[in-house]
PDB file of N, H, CA, C and O in Angstrom:
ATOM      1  N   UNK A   1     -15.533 -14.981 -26.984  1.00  0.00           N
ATOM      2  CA  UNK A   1     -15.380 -13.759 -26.228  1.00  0.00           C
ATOM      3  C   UNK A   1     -14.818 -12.683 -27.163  1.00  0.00           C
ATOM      4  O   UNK A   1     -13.927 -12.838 -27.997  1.00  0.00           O
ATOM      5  N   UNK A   2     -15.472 -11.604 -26.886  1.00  0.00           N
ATOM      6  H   UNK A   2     -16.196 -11.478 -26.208  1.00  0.00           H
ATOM      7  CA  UNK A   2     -14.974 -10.390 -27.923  1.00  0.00           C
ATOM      8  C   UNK A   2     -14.540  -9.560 -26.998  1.00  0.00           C
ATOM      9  O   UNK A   2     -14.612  -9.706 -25.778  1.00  0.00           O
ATOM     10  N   UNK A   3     -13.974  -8.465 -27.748  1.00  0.00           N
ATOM     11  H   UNK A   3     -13.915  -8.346 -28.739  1.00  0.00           H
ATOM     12  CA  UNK A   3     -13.157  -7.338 -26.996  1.00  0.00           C
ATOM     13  C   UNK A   3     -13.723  -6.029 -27.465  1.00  0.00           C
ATOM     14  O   UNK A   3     -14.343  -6.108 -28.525  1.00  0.00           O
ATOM     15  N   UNK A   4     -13.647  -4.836 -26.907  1.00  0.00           N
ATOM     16  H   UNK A   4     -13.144  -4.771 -26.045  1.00  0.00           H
ATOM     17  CA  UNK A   4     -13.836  -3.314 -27.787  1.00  0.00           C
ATOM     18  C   UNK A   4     -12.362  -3.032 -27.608  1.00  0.00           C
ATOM     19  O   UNK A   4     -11.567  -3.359 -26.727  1.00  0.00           O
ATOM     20  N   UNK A   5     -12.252  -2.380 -28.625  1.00  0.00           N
ATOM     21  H   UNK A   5     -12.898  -2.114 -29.341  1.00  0.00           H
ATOM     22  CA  UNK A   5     -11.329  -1.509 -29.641  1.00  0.00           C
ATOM     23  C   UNK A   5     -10.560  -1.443 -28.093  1.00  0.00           C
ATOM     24  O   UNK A   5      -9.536  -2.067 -27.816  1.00  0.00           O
ATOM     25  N   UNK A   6     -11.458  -0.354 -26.978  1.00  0.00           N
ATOM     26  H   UNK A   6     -12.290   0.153 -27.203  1.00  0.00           H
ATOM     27  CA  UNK A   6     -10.579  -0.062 -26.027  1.00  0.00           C
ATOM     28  C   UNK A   6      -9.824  -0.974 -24.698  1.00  0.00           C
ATOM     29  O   UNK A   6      -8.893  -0.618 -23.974  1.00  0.00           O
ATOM     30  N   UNK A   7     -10.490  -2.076 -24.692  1.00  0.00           N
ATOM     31  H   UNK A   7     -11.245  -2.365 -25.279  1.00  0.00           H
ATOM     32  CA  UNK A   7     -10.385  -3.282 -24.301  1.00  0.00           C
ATOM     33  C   UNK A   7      -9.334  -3.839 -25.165  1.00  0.00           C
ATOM     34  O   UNK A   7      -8.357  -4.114 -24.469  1.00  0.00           O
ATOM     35  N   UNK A   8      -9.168  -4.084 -26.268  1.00  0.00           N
ATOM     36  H   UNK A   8      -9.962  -3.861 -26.834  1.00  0.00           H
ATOM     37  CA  UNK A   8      -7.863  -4.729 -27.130  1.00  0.00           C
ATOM     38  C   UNK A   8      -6.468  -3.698 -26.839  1.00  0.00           C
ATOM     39  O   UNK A   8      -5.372  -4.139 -26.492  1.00  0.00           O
ATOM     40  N   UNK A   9      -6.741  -2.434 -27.036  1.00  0.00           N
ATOM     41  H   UNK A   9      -7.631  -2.076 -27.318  1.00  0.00           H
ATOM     42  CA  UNK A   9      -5.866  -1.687 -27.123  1.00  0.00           C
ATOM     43  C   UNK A   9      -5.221  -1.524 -25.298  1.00  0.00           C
ATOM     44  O   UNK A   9      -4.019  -1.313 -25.139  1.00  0.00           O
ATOM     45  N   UNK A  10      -5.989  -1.628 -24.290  1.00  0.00           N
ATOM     46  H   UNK A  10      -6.966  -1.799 -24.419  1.00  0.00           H
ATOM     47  CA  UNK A  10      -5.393  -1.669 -22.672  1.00  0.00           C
ATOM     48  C   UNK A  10      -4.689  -2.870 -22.662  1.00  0.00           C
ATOM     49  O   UNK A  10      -3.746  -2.872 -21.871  1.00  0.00           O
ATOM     50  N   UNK A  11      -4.904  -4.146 -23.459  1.00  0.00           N
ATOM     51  H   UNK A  11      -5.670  -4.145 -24.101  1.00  0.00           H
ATOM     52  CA  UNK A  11      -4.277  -5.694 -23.399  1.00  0.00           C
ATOM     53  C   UNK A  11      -3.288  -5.789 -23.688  1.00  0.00           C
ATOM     54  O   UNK A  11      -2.448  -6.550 -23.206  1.00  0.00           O
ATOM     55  N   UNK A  12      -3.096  -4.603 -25.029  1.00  0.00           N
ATOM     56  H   UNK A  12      -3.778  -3.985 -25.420  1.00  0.00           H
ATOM     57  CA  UNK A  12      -1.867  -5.136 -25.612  1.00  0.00           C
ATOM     58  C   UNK A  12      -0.513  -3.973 -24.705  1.00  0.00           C
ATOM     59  O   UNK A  12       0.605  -4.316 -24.323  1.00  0.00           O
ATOM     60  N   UNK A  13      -1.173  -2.591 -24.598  1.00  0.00           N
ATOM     61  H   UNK A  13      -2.081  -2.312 -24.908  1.00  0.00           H
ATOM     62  CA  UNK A  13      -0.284  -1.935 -23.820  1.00  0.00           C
ATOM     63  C   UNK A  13       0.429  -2.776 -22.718  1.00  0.00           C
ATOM     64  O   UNK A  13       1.642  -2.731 -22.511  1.00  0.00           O
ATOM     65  N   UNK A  14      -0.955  -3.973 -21.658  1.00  0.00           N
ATOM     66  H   UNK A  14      -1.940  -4.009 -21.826  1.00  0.00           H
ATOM     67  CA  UNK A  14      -0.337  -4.478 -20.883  1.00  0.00           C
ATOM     68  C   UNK A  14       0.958  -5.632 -20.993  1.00  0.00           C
ATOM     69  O   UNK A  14       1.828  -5.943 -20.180  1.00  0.00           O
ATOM     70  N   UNK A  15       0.678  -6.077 -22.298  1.00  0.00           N
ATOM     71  H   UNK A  15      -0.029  -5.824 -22.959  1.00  0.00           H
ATOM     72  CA  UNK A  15       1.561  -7.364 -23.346  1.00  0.00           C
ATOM     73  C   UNK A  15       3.159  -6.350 -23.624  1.00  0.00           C
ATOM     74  O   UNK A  15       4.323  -6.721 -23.775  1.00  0.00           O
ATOM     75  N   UNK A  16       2.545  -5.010 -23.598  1.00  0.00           N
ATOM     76  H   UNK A  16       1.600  -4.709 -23.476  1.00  0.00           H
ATOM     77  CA  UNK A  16       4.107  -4.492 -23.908  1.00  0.00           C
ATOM     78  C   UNK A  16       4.777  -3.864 -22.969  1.00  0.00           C
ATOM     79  O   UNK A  16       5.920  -3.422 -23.085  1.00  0.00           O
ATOM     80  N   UNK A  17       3.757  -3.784 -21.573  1.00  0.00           N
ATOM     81  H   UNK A  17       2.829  -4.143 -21.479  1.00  0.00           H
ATOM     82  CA  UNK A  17       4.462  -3.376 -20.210  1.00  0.00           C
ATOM     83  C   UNK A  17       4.685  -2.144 -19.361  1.00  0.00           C
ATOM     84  O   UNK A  17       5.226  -1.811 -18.306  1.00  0.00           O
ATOM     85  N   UNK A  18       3.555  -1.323 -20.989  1.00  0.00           N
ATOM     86  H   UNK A  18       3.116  -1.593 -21.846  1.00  0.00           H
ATOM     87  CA  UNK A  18       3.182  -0.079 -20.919  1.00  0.00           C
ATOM     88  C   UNK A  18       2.075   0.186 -19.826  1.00  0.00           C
ATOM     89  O   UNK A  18       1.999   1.386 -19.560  1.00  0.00           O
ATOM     90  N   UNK A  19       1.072  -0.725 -19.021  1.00  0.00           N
ATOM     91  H   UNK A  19       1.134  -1.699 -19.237  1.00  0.00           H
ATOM     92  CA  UNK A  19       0.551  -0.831 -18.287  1.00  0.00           C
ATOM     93  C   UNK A  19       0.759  -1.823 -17.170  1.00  0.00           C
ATOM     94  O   UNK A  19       0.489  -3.004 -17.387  1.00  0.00           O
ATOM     95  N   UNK A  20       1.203  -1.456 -16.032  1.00  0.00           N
ATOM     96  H   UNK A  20       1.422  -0.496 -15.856  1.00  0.00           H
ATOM     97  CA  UNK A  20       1.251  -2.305 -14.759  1.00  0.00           C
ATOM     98  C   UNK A  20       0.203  -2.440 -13.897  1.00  0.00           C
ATOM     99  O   UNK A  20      -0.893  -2.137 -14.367  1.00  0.00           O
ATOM    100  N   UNK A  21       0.240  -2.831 -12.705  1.00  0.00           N
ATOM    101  H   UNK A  21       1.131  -3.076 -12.323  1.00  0.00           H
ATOM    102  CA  UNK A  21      -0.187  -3.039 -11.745  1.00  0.00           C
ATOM    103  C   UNK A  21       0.590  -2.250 -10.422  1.00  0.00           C
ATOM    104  O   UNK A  21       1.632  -2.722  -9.968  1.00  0.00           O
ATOM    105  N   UNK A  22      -0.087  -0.880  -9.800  1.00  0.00           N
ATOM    106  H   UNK A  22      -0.933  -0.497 -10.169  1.00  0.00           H
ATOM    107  CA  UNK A  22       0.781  -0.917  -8.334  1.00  0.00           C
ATOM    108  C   UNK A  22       1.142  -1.630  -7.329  1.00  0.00           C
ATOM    109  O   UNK A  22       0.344  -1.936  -6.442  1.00  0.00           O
ATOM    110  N   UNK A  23       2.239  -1.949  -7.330  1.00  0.00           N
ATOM    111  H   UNK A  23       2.887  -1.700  -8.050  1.00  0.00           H
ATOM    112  CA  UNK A  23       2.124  -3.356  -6.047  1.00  0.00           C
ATOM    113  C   UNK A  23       2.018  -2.636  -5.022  1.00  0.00           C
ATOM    114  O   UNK A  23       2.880  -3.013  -4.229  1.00  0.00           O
ATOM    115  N   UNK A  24       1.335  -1.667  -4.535  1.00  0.00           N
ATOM    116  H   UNK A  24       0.634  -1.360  -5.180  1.00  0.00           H
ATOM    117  CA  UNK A  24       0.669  -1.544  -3.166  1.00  0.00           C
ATOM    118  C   UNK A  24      -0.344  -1.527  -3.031  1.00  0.00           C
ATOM    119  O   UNK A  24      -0.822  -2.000  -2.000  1.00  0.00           O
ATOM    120  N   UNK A  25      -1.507  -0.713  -4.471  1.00  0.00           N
ATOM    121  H   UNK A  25      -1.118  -0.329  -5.309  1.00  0.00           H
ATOM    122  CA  UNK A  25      -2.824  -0.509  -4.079  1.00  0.00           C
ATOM    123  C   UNK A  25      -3.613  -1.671  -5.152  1.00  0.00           C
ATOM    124  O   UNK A  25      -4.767  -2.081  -5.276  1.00  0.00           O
ATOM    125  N   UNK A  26      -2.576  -1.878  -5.687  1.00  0.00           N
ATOM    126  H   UNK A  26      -1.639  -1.545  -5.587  1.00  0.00           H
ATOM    127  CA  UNK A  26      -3.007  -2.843  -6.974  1.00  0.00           C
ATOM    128  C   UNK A  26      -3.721  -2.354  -8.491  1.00  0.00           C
ATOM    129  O   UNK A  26      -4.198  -3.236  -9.205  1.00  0.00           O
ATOM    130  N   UNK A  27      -3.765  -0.997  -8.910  1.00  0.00           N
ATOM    131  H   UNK A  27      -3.378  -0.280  -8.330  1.00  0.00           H
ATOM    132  CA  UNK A  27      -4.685  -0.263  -9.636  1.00  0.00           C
ATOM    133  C   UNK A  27      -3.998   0.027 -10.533  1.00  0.00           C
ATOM    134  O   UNK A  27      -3.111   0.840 -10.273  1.00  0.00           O
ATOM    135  N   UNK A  28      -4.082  -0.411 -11.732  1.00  0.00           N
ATOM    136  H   UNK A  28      -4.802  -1.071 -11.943  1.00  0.00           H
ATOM    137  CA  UNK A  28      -3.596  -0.233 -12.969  1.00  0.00           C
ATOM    138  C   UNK A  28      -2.890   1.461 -13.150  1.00  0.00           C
ATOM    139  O   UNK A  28      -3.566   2.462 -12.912  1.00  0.00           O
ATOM    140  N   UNK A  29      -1.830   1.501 -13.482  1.00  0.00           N
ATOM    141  H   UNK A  29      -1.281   0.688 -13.675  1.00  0.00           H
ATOM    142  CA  UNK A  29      -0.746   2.625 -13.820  1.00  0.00           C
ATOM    143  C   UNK A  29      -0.495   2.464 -14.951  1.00  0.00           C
ATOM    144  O   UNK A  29      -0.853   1.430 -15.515  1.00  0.00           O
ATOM    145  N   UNK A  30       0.373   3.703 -15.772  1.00  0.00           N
ATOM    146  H   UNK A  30       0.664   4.543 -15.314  1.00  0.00           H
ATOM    147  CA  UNK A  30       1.052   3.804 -17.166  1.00  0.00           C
ATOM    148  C   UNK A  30       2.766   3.582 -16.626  1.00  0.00           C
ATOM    149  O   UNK A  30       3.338   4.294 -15.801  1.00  0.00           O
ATOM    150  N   UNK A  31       3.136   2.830 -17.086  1.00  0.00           N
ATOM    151  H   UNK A  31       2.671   2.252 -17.756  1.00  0.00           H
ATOM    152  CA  UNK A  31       4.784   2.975 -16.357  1.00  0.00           C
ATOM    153  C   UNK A  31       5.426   3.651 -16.321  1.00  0.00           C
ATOM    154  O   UNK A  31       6.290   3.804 -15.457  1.00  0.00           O
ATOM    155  N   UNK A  32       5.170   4.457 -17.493  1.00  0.00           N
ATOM    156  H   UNK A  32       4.468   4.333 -18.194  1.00  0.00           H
ATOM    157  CA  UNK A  32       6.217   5.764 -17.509  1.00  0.00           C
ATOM    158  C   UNK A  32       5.716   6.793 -16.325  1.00  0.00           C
ATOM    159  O   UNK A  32       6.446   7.761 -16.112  1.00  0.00           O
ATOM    160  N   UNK A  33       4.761   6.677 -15.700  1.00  0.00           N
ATOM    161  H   UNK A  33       4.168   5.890 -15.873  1.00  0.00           H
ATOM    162  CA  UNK A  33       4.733   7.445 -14.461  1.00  0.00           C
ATOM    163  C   UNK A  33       4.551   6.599 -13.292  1.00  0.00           C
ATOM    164  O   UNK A  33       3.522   6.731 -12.630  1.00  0.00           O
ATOM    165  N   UNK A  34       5.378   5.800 -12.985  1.00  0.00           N
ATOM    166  H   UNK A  34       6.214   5.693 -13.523  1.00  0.00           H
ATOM    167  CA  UNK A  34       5.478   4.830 -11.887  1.00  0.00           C
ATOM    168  C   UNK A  34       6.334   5.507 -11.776  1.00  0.00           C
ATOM    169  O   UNK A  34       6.926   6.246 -12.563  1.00  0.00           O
ATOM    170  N   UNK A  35       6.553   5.063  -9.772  1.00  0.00           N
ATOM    171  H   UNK A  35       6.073   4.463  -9.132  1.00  0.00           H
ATOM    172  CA  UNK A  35       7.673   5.002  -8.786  1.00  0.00           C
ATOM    173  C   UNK A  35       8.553   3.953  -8.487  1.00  0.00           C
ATOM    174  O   UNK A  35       8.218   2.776  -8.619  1.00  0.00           O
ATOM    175  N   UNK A  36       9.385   4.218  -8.190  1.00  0.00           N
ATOM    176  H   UNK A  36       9.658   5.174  -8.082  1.00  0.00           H
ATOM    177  CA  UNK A  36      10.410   3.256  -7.399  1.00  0.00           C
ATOM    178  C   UNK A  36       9.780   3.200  -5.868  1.00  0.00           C
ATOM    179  O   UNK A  36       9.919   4.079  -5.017  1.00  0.00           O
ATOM    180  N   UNK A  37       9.052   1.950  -5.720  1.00  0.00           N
ATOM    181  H   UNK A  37       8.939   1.236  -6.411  1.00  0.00           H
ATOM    182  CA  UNK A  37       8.135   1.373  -4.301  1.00  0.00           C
ATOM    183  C   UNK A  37       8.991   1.028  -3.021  1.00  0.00           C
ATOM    184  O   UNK A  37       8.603   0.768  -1.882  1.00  0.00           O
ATOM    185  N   UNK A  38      10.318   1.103  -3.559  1.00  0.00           N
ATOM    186  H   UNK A  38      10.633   1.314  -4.484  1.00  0.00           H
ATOM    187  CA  UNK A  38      11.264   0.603  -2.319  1.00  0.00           C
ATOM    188  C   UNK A  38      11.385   1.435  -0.847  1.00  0.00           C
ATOM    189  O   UNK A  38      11.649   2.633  -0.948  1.00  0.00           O
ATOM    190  N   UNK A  39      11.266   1.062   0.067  1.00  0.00           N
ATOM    191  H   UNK A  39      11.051   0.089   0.149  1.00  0.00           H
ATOM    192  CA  UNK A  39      11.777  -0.107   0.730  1.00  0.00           C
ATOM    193  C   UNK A  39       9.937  -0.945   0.988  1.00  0.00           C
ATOM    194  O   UNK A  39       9.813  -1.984   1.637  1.00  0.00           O
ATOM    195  N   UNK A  40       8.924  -0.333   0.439  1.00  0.00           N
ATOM    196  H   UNK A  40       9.024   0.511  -0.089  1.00  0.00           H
ATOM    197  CA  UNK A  40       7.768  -1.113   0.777  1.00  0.00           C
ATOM    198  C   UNK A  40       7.630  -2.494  -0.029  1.00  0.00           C
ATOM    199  O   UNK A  40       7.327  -3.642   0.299  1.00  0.00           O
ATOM    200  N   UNK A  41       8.092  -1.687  -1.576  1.00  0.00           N
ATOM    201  H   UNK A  41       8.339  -0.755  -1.843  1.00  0.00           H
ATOM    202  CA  UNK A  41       7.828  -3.108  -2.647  1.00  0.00           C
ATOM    203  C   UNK A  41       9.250  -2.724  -3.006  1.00  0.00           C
ATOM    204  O   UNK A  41      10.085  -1.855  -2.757  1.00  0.00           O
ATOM    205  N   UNK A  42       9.012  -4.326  -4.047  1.00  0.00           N
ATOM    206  H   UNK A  42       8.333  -5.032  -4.250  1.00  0.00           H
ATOM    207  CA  UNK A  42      10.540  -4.291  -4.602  1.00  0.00           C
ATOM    208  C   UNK A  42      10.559  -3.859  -6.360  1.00  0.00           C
ATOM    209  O   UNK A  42      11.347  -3.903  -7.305  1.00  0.00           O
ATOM    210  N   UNK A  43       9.066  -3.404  -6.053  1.00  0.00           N
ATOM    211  H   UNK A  43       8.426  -3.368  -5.285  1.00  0.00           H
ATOM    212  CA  UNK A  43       8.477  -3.479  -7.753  1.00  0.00           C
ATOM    213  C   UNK A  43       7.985  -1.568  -7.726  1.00  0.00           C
ATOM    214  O   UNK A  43       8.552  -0.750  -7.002  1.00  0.00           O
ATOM    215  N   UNK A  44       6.953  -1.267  -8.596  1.00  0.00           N
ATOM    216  H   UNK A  44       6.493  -1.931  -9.184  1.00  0.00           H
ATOM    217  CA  UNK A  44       6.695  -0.166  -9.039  1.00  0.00           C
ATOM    218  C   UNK A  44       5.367   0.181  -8.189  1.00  0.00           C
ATOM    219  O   UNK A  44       4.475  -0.561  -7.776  1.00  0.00           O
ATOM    220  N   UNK A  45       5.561   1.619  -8.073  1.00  0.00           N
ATOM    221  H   UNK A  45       6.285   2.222  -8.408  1.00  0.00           H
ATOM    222  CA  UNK A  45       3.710   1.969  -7.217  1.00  0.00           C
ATOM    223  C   UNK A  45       3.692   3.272  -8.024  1.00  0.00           C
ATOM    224  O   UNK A  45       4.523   3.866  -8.712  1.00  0.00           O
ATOM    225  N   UNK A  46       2.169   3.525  -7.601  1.00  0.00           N
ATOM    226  H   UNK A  46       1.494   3.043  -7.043  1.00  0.00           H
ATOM    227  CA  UNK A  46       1.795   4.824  -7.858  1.00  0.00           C
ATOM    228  C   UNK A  46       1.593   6.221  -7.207  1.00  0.00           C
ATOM    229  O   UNK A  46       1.221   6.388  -6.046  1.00  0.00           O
ATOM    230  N   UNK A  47       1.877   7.174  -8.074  1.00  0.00           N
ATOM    231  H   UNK A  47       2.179   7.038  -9.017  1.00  0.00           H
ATOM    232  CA  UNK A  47       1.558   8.316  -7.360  1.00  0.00           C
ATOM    233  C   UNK A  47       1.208   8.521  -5.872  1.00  0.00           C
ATOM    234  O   UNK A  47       1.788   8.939  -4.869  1.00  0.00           O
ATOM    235  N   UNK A  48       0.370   8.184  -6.092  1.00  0.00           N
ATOM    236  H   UNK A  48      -0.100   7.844  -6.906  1.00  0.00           H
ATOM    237  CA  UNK A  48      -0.650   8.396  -4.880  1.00  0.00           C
ATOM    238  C   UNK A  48      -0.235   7.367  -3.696  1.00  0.00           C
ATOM    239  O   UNK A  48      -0.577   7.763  -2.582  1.00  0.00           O
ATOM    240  N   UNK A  49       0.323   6.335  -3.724  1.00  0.00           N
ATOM    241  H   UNK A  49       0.601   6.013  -4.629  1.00  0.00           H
ATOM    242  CA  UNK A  49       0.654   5.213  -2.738  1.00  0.00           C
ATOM    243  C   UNK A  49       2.059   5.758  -2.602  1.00  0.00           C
ATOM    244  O   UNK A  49       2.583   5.451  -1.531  1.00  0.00           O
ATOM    245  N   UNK A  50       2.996   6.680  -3.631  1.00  0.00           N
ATOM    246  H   UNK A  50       2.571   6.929  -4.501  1.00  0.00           H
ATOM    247  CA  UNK A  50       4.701   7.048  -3.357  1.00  0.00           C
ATOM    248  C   UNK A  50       4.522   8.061  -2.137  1.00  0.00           C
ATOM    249  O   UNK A  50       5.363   8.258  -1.260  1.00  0.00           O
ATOM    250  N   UNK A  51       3.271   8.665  -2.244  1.00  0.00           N
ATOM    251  H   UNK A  51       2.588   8.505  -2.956  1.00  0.00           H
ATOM    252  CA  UNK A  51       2.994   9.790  -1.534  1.00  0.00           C
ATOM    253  C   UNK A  51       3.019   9.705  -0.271  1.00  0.00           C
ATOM    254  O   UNK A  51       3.668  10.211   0.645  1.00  0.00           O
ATOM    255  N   UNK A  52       1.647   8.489  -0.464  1.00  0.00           N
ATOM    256  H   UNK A  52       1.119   8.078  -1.208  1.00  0.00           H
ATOM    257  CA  UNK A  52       0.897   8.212   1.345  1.00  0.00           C
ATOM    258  C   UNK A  52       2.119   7.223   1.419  1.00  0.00           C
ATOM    259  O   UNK A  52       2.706   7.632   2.421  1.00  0.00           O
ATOM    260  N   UNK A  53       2.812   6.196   0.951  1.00  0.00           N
ATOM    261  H   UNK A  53       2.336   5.864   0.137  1.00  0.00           H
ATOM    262  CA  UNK A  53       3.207   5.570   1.836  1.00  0.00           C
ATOM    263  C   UNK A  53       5.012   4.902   2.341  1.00  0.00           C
ATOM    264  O   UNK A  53       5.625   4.420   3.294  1.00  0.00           O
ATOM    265  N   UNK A  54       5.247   5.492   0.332  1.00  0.00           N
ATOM    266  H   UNK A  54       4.749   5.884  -0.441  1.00  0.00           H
ATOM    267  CA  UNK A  54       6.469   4.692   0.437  1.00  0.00           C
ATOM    268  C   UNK A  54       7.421   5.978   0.924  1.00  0.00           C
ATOM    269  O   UNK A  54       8.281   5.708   1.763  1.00  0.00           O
ATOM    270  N   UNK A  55       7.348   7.029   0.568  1.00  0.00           N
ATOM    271  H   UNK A  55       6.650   7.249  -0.113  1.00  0.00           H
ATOM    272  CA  UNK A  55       7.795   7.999   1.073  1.00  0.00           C
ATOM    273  C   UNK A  55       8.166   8.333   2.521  1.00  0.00           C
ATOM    274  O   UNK A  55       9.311   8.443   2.960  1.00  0.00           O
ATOM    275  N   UNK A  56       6.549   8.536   3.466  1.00  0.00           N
ATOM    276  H   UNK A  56       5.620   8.447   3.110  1.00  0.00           H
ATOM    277  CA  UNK A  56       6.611   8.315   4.624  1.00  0.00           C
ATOM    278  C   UNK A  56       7.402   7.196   5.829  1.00  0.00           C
ATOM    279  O   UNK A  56       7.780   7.432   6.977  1.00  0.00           O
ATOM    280  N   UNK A  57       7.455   5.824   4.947  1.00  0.00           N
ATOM    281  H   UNK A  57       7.147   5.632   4.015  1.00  0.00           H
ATOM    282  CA  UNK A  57       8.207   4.710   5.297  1.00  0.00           C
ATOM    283  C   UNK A  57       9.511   5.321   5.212  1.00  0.00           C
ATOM    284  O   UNK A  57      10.152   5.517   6.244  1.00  0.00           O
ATOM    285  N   UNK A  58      10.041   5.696   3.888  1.00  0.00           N
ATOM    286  H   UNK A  58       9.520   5.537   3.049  1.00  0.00           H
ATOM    287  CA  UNK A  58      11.396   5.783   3.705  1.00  0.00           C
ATOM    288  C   UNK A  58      11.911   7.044   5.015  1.00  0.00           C
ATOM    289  O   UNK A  58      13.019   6.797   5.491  1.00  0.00           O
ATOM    290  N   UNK A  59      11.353   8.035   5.463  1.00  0.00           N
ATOM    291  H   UNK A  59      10.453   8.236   5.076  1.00  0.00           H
ATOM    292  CA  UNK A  59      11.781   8.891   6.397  1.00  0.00           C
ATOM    293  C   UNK A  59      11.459   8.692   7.458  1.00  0.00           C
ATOM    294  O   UNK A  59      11.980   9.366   8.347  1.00  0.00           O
ATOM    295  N   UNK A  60      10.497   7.714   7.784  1.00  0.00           N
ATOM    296  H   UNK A  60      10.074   7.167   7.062  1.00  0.00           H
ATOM    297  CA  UNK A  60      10.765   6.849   8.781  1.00  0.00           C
ATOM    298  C   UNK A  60      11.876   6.108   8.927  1.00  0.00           C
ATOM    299  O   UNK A  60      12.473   6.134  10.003  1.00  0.00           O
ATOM    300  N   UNK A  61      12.225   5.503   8.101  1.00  0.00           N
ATOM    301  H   UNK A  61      11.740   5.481   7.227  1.00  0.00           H
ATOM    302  CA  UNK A  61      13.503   4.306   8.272  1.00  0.00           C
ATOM    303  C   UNK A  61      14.842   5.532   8.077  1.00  0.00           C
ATOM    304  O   UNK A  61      15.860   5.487   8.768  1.00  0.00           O
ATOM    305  N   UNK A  62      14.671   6.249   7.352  1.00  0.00           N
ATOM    306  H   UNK A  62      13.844   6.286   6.791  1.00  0.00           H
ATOM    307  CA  UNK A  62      16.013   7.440   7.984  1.00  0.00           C
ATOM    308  C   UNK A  62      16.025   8.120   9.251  1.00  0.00           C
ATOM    309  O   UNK A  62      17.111   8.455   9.723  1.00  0.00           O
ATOM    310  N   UNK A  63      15.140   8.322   9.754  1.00  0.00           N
ATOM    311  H   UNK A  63      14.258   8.050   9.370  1.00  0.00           H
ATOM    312  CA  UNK A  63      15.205   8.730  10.977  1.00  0.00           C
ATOM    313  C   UNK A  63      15.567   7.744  12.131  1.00  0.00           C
ATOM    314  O   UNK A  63      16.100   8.028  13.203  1.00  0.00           O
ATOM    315  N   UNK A  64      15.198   6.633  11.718  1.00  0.00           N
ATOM    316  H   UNK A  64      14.764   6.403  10.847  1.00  0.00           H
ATOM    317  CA  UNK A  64      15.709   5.222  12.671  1.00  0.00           C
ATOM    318  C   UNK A  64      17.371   5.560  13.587  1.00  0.00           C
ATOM    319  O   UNK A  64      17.874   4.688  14.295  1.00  0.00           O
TER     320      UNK A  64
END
């Protein structure tokens, strides 16, 4: 099995942690622009999921 250049180079970012996974939508992120997912996850999300969901949760659960 071979790799391209850009394929080796996304592997190793992921080997150094520079690339995650959102634990809400599941879609590969850069970490340095991850969120804090809490109270949905206990791990990192993205943009777009801090927006639609963890956000909305969180002012939900303040308004409780």
């Amino acid at each position: 099995m071979s790799f391209t250049e850009d394929e080796a180079k996304v592997a190793i970012m992921r080997l150094n942690g520079e690339i995650v996974d959102c634990s809400i939508c599941f879609k590969p992120m850069l970490y340095k622009y991850s969120h804090n997912a809490h109270p949905v996850s206990d791990k990192r999300c993205c943009e777009k999921c801090n927006y639609d969901v963890v956000i909305p949760n969180r002012m939900e659960n303040y308004n409780a």
